[in-house]
C-alpha positions in Angstrom: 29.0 10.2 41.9 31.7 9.5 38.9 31.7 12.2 36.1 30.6 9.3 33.7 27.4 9.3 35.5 26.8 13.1 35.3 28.1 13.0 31.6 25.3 10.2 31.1 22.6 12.6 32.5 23.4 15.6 30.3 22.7 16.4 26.4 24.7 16.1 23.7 25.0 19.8 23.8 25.8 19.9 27.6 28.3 17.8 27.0 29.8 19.4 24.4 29.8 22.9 26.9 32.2 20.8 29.4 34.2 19.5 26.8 34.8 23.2 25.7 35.5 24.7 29.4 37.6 21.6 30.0 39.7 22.6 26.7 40.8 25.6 28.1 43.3 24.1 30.5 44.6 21.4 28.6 46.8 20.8 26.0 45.1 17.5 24.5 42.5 17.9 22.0 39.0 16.9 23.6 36.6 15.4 21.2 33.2 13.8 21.4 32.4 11.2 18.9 28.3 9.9 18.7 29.2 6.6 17.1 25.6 6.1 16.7 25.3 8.6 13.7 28.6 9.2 13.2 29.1 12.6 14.3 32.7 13.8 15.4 32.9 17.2 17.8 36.7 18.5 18.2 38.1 21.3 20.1 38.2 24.7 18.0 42.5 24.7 18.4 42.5 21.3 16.4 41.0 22.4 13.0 44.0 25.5 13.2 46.4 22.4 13.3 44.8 19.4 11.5 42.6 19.3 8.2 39.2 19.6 10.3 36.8 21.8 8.1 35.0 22.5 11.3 34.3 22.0 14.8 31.4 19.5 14.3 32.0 16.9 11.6 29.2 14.7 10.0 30.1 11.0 8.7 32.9 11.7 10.3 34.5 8.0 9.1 34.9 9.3 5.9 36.4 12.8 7.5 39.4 11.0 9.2 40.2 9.4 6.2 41.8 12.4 5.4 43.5 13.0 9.0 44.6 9.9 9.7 47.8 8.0 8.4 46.8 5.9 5.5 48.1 2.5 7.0 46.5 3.2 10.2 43.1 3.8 9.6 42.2 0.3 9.4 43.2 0.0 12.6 41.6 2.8 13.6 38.3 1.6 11.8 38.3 -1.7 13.7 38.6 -0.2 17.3 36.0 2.3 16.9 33.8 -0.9 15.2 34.3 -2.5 18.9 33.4 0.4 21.1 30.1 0.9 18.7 28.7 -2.5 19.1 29.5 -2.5 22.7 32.3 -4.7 23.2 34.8 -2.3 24.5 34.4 0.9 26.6 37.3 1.9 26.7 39.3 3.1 23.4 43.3 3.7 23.8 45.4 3.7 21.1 48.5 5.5 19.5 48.4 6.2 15.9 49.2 8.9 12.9 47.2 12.3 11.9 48.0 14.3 9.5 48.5 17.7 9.9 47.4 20.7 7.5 51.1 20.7 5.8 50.7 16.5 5.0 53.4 16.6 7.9 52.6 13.1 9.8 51.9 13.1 13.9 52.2 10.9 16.1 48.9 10.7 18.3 47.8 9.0 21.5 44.2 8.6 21.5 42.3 8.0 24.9 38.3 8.2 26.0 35.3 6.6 28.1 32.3 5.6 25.9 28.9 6.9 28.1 25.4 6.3 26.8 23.8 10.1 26.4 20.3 10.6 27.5 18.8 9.8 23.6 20.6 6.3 24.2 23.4 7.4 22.2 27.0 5.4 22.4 29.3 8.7 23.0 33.3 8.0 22.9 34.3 10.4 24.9 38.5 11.6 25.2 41.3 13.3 24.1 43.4 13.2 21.7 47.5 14.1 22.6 50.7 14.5 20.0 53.1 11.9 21.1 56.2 14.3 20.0 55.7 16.8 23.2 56.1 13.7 25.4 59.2 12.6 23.4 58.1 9.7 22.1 57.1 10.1 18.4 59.0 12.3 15.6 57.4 15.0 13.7 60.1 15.2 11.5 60.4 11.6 10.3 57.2 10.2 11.2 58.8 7.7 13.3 58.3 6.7 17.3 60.9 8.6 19.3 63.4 6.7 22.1 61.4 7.1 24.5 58.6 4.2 22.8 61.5 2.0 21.8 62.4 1.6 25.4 58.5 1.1 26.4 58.2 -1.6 23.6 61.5 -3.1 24.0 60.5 -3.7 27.8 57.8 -5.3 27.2 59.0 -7.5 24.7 61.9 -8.8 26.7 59.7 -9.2 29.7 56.9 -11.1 27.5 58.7 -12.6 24.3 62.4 -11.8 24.5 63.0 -15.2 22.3 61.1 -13.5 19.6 63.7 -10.6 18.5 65.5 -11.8 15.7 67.7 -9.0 15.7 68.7 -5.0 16.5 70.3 -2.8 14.1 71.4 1.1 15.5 72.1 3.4 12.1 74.1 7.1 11.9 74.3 9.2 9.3 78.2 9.4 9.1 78.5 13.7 7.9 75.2 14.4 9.4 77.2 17.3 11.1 78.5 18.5 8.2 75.2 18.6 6.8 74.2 20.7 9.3 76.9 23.3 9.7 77.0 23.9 5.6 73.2 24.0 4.9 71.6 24.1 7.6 68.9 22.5 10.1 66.6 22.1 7.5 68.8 20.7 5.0 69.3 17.9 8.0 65.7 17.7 8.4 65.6 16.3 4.9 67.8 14.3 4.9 66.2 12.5 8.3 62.5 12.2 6.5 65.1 10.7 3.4 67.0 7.7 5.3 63.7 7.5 7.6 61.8 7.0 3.6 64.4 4.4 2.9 64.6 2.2 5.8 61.1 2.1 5.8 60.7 1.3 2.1 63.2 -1.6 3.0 62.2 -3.7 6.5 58.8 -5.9 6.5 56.1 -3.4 7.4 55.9 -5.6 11.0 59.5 -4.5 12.0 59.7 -1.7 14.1 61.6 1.8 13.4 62.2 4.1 15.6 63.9 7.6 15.5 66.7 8.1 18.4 69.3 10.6 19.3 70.2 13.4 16.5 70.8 11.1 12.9 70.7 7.9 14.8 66.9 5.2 14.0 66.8 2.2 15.1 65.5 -1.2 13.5 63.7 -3.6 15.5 62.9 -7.1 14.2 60.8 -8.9 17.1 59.7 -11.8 14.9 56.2 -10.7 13.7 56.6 -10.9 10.1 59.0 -12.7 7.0 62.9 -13.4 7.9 65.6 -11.0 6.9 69.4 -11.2 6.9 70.3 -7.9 8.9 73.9 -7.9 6.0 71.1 -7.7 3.1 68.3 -4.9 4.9 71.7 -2.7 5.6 73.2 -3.0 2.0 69.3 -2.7 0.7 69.5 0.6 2.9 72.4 1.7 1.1 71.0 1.2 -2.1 68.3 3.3 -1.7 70.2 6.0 -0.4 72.2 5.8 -3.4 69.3 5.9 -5.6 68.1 8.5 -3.9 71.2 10.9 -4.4 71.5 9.7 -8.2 67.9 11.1 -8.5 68.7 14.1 -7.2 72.2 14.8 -9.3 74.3 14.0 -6.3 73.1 17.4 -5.1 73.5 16.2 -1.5 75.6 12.9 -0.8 75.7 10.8 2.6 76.4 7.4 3.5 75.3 5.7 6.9 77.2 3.0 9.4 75.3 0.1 11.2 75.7 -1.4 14.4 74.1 -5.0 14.6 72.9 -6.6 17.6 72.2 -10.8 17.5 72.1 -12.5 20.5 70.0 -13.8 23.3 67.8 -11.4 24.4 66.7 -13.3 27.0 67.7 -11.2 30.4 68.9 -8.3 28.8 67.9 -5.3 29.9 67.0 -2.2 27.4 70.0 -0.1 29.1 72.3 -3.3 27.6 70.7 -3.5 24.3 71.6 0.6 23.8 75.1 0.3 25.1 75.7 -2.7 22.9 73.9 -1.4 19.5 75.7 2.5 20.4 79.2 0.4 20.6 78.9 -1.4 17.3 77.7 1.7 15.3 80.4 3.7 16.8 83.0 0.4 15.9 81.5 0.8 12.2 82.2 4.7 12.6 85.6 4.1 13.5 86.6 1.4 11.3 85.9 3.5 8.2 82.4 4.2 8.1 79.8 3.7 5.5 79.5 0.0 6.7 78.0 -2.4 9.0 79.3 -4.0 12.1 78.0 -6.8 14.4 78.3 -6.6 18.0 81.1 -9.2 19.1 81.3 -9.6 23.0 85.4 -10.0 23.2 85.8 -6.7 21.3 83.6 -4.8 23.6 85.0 -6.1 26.6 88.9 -5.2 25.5 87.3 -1.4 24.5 85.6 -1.4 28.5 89.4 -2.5 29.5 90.2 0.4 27.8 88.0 2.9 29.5 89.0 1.2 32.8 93.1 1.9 32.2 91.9 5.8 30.7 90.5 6.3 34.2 93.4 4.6 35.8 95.7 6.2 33.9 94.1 9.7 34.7 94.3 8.9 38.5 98.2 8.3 38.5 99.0 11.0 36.0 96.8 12.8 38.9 98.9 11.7 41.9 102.3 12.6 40.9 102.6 10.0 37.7 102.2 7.2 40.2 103.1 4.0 38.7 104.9 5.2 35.4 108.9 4.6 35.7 111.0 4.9 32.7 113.4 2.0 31.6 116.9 2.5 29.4 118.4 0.5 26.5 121.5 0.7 25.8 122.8 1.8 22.6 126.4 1.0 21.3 129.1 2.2 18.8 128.7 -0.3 15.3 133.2 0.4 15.3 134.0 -1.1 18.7 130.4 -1.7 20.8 131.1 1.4 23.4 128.6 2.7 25.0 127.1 5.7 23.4 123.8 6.1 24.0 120.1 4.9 25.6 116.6 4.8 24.5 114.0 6.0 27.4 111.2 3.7 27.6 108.1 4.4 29.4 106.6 1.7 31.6 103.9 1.8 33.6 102.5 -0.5 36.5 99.0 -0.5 38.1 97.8 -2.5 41.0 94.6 -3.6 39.0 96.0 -4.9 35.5 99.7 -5.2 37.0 102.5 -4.0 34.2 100.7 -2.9 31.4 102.4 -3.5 27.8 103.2 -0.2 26.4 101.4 -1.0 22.7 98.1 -0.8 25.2 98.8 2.1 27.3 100.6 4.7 25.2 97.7 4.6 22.0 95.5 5.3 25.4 97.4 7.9 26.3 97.3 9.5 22.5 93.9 9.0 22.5 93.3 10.7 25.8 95.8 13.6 25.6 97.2 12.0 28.6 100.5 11.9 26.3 101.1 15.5 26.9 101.8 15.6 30.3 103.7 12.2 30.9 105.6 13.0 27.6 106.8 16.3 29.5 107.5 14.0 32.7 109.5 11.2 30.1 111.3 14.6 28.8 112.1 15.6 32.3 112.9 12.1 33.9 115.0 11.4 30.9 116.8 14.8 30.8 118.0 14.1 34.6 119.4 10.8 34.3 121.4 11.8 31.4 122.9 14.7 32.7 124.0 12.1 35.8 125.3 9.1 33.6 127.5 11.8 31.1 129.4 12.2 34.5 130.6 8.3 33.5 130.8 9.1 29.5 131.0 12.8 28.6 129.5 11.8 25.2 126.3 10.1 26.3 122.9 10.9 24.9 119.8 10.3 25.6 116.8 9.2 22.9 113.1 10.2 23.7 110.4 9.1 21.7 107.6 11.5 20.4 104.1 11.2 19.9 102.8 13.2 17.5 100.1 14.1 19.5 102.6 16.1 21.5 104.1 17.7 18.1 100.3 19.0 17.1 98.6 20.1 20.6 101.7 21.4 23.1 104.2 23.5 22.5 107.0 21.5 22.1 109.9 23.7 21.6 109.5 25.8 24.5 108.9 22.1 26.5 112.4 21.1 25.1 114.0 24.5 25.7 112.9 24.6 29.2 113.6 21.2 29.9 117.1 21.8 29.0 118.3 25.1 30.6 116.3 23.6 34.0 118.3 20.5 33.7 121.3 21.7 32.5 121.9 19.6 29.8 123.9 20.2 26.6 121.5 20.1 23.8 123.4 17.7 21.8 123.0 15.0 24.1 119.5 14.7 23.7 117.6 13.1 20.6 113.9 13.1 19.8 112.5 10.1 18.1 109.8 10.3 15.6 108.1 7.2 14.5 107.8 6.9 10.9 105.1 4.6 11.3 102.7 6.8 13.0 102.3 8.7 9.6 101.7 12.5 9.5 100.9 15.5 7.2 104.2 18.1 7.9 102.4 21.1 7.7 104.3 24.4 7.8 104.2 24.7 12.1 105.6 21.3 11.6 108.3 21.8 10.1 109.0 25.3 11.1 109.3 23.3 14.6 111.6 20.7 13.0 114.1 23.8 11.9 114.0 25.3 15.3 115.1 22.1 16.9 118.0 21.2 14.5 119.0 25.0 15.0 119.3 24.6 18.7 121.2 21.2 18.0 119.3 18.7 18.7 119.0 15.6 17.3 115.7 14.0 15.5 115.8 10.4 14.7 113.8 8.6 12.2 112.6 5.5 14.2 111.2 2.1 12.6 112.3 3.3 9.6 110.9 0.5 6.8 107.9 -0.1 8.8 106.1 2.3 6.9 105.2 3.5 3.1 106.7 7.1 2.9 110.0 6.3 4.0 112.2 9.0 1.6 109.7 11.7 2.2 110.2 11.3 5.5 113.7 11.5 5.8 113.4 15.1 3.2 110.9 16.4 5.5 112.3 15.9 8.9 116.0 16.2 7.9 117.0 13.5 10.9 120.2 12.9 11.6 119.3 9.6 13.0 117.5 7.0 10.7 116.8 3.8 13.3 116.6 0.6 11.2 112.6 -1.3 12.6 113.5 -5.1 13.9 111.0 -6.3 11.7 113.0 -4.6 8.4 116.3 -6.1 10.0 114.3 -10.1 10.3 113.4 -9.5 6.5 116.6 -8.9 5.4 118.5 -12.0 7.7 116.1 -14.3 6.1 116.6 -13.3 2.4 118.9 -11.9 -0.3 116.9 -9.4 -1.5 115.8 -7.5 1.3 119.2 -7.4 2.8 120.4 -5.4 -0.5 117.7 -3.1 0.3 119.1 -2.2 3.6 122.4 -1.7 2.5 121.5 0.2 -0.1 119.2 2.1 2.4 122.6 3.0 4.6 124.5 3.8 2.0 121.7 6.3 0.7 121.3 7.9 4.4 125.4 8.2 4.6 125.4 10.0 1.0 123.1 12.4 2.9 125.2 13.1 5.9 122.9 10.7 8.6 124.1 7.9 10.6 122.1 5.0 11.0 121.1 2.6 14.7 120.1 -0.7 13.6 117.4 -2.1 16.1 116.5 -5.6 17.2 119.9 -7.2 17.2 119.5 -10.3 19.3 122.2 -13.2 18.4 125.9 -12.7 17.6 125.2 -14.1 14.3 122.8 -11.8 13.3 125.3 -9.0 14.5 128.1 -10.9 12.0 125.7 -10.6 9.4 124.4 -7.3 9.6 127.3 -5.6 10.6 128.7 -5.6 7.1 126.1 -3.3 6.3 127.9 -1.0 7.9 125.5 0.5 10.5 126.9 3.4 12.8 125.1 2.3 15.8 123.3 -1.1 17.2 120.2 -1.2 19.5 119.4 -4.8 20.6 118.8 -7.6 23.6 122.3 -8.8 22.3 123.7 -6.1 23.4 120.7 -5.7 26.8 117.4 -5.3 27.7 115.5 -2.4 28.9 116.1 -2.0 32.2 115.2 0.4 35.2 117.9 3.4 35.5 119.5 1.7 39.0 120.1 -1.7 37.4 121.3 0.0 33.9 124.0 1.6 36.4 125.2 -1.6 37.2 125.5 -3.4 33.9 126.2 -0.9 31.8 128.5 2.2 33.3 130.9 0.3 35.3 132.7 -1.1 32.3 132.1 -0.6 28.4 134.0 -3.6 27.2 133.4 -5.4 23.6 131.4 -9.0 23.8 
């Protein structure tokens, strides 16, 4: 015998006992509800949380009124209409209460109607907050992840042609918000964007609360046609608005990721990889804007991720696969040999040689640069020290990231390096590129002095590539300013900027620096720039990079002018 059958044999007041006993070891909310005199029976614990006045309630359609979410009593209405005139038994649905702060909660609603011994229709259930299951929000009112991914399944199984479009949104200082006033402070300002999105989208599209300060918009078709560009900058109104109405009290903005494709055989896993990558795109591009997903630019930042983990392996095994290659650099009076740059290289059985403008930002990115930069230092160091045995005045030019200025200890790297080496100080230099851009703070520069008191060289490298060029030259007091290729095209293709450049060397020799001119790669660009009067030339005219046992070969056995 099924309990239906023993609840059908009891009284209204029996059944009411069980419900009450049953209450006890559950965390739902049993209720009883006589839809044929509209008579609602709850357990005690949900009048303590939602606006029930008692235990029993009378015309109880008027009561919920009261409890439930506005928008979804109708809906409510209409199911309970069904189960009274007998068309369905069975009553499931997921909807908002109320509770006794106005707060709204998301509810699932199950129960069995059973005819009572007075031929009564009885719905009986229980009634469980969605939020404990993770799948609605307290706090904003919205469906949690865990219903996205229920709904999204089902709609890409069913109807995946029908979803026009995704859009993920972040609050861009949500952390901020947090750490300066407070969780509650953030709480606010989730139920505010959550007010605004939902004041914007057609009242069929789906919102949904994810992770932390992150909703997500769902258009699946149901109701009128919006451009994702105008619901995001509609969005951003509102929160503007918003903040004007409160005297700026509290300012945020918010970045969008946009997803618009075929949905068909796409799984949900795809769709949150894909939305997460464009919102974090928008993020890094600047926030406070919105950006589509865009397939090629996805796949080149999974290329990335691939070479990180590649990279870490080899820096792993012994910095397998990174070799350093050496360009020559030569006297401007009478082309000797004077000098080299070290260039990194690396070489990996999966991508082959990888171009250093992809690698290195990698290895910034990563931290990675710290330890190959001390193994460039080292390398480079060594093979110095060998090829001064050929020209006692040789030196040796490293480039620095300034990754490695801010987060090692660079001095005691260089002064280690050296007295481990043995290697005269002057006959290393430390290239800084003027292009990366930093703020010198005090360590900065206090590091800066410590190296030029040790004597050794900083150069100033792609000088003209950048917009602080004189500051630059105060701050880090190089004694090397490298003239950038592209400055050095500019000025062989017109009058004007070749006056700059000589004006430029002249300026550096007034303040006791020499200057390399890079990218020299036909003699007559060398008879035309020479009357500059650089002090040094780096350029394919003059050779390539090359590995240290073939730069032995070209370039130490004789130092003759071309």
């Amino acid at each position: 015998m099924s309990y239906l059958s023993i609840l059908q044999g009891m009284s209204l007041e029996q059944i009411q006992s069980v419900i009450e006993i049953m209450q006890q070891s559950s965390e739902a909310y049993m209720f009883i509800l006589d839809l044929s005199v509209d008579t609602y029976m709850v357990a005690e614990k949900a009048t303590k949380r939602f606006p029930f006045q008692s235990t029993v309630i009378e015309n109880c359609s008027e009561t919920l009124k009261s409890v439930v979410y506005p928008s979804d009593y109708e809906r409510l209405a209409a199911e309970l209409e069904e189960c009274r005139s007998g068309e369905k038994d069975i009553h499931a649905l997921e909807y908002r209460w109320l509770d006794r702060m106005g707060r709204v909660v998301w509810i699932s609603c199950k129960g069995t109607v059973v005819t009572g011994t007075e031929g009564h229709r009885l719905l009986i259930g229980a009634v469980t907050e969605m939020g404990a299951k993770a799948k609605a929000d307290n706090i904003t009112g919205l469906r949690r992840e865990a219903r996205f991914r229920l709904d999204m399944e089902s709609t890409l199984r069913d109807q995946p042609e029908s979803v026009r479009y995704l859009m993920r949104i972040g609050i861009d200082n949500f952390k901020e918000i947090n750490e300066k006033e407070g969780v509650e402070a953030g709480d606010e300002v989730l139920r505010e964007l959550a007010e605004c999105i939902i004041k914007t989208v057609d009242e069929s599209v789906d919102i949904y609360r994810l992770v932390a300060d992150e909703f997500m918009i769902a258009d699946t078709g149901k109701g009128v046609s919006k451009e994702p560009g105008a619901v995001y900058r509609q969005i951003q109104r509102s929160i503007a608005a918003m903040a004007e109405s409160k005297e700026y009290s509290r300012f945020y903005t918010v970045s969008a990721g946009v997803l618009e494709t075929d949905f068909s055989g796409r799984s949900v896993e795809e769709l949150m990889r894909y939305t997460e990558f464009a919102l974090n795109e928008a993020k890094r591009n600047g926030r406070n804007q919105m950006v589509s997903f865009d397939r090629e630019t996805f796949d080149v930042y999974l290329e990335r991720l691939d070479i990180r983990k590649l990279l870490r392996q080899d820096v792993s095994h012994d910095f397998r696969g990174f070799e350093l290659y050496y360009q020559p650099i030569v006297s401007a009076e009478d082309y000797r040999l004077v000098g080299a740059e070290a260039l990194l290289r690396w070489k990996n059985e999966k991508f082959g040689n990888v171009s250093p403008a992809v690698f290195i930002p990698v290895l910034e990115e990563s931290g990675l640069i710290i330890p190959v930069g001390q193994y460039v230092l080292w390398e480079a160091a060594k093979t110095c020290k060998k090829w001064k045995e050929y020209i006692p005045g040789f030196h040796i030019n490293v480039n620095l990231s300034y990754v490695q200025l801010y987060k090692s200890d660079m001095m005691h790297d260089v002064e280690r390096c050296i007295r481990e080496v043995g290697l005269d100080p002057e006959s290393l230099v430390l290239e800084l590129t003027e292009s990366g851009y930093i703020e010198t703070n005090d360590r900065i520069k206090e590091l800066f002095k410590d190296l030029k008191s040790r004597n050794i060289d900083l150069a100033l490298d792609d000088f003209g590539t950048g917009y602080s060029n004189m500051r630059y030259l105060k701050e880090i007091d190089a004694k090397t300013v490298k003239i950038d290729r592209s400055f050095v095209v500019q000025a062989l293709k017109n009058e004007y900027d070749y006056n700059i450049i000589s004006h430029i060397i002249d300026m550096v020799h007034s303040l006791g620096s020499v200057v390399c001119m890079e990218g020299i790669e036909e003699k007559e660009e060398l008879s035309k720039m020479m009357a500059t009067k650089p002090d040094m030339i780096q350029g394919y005219y003059f050779g390539k990079p090359t590995p240290a046992g073939q730069f032995e070969k070209e370039f130490l056995q004789t130092t003759d002018s071309p």
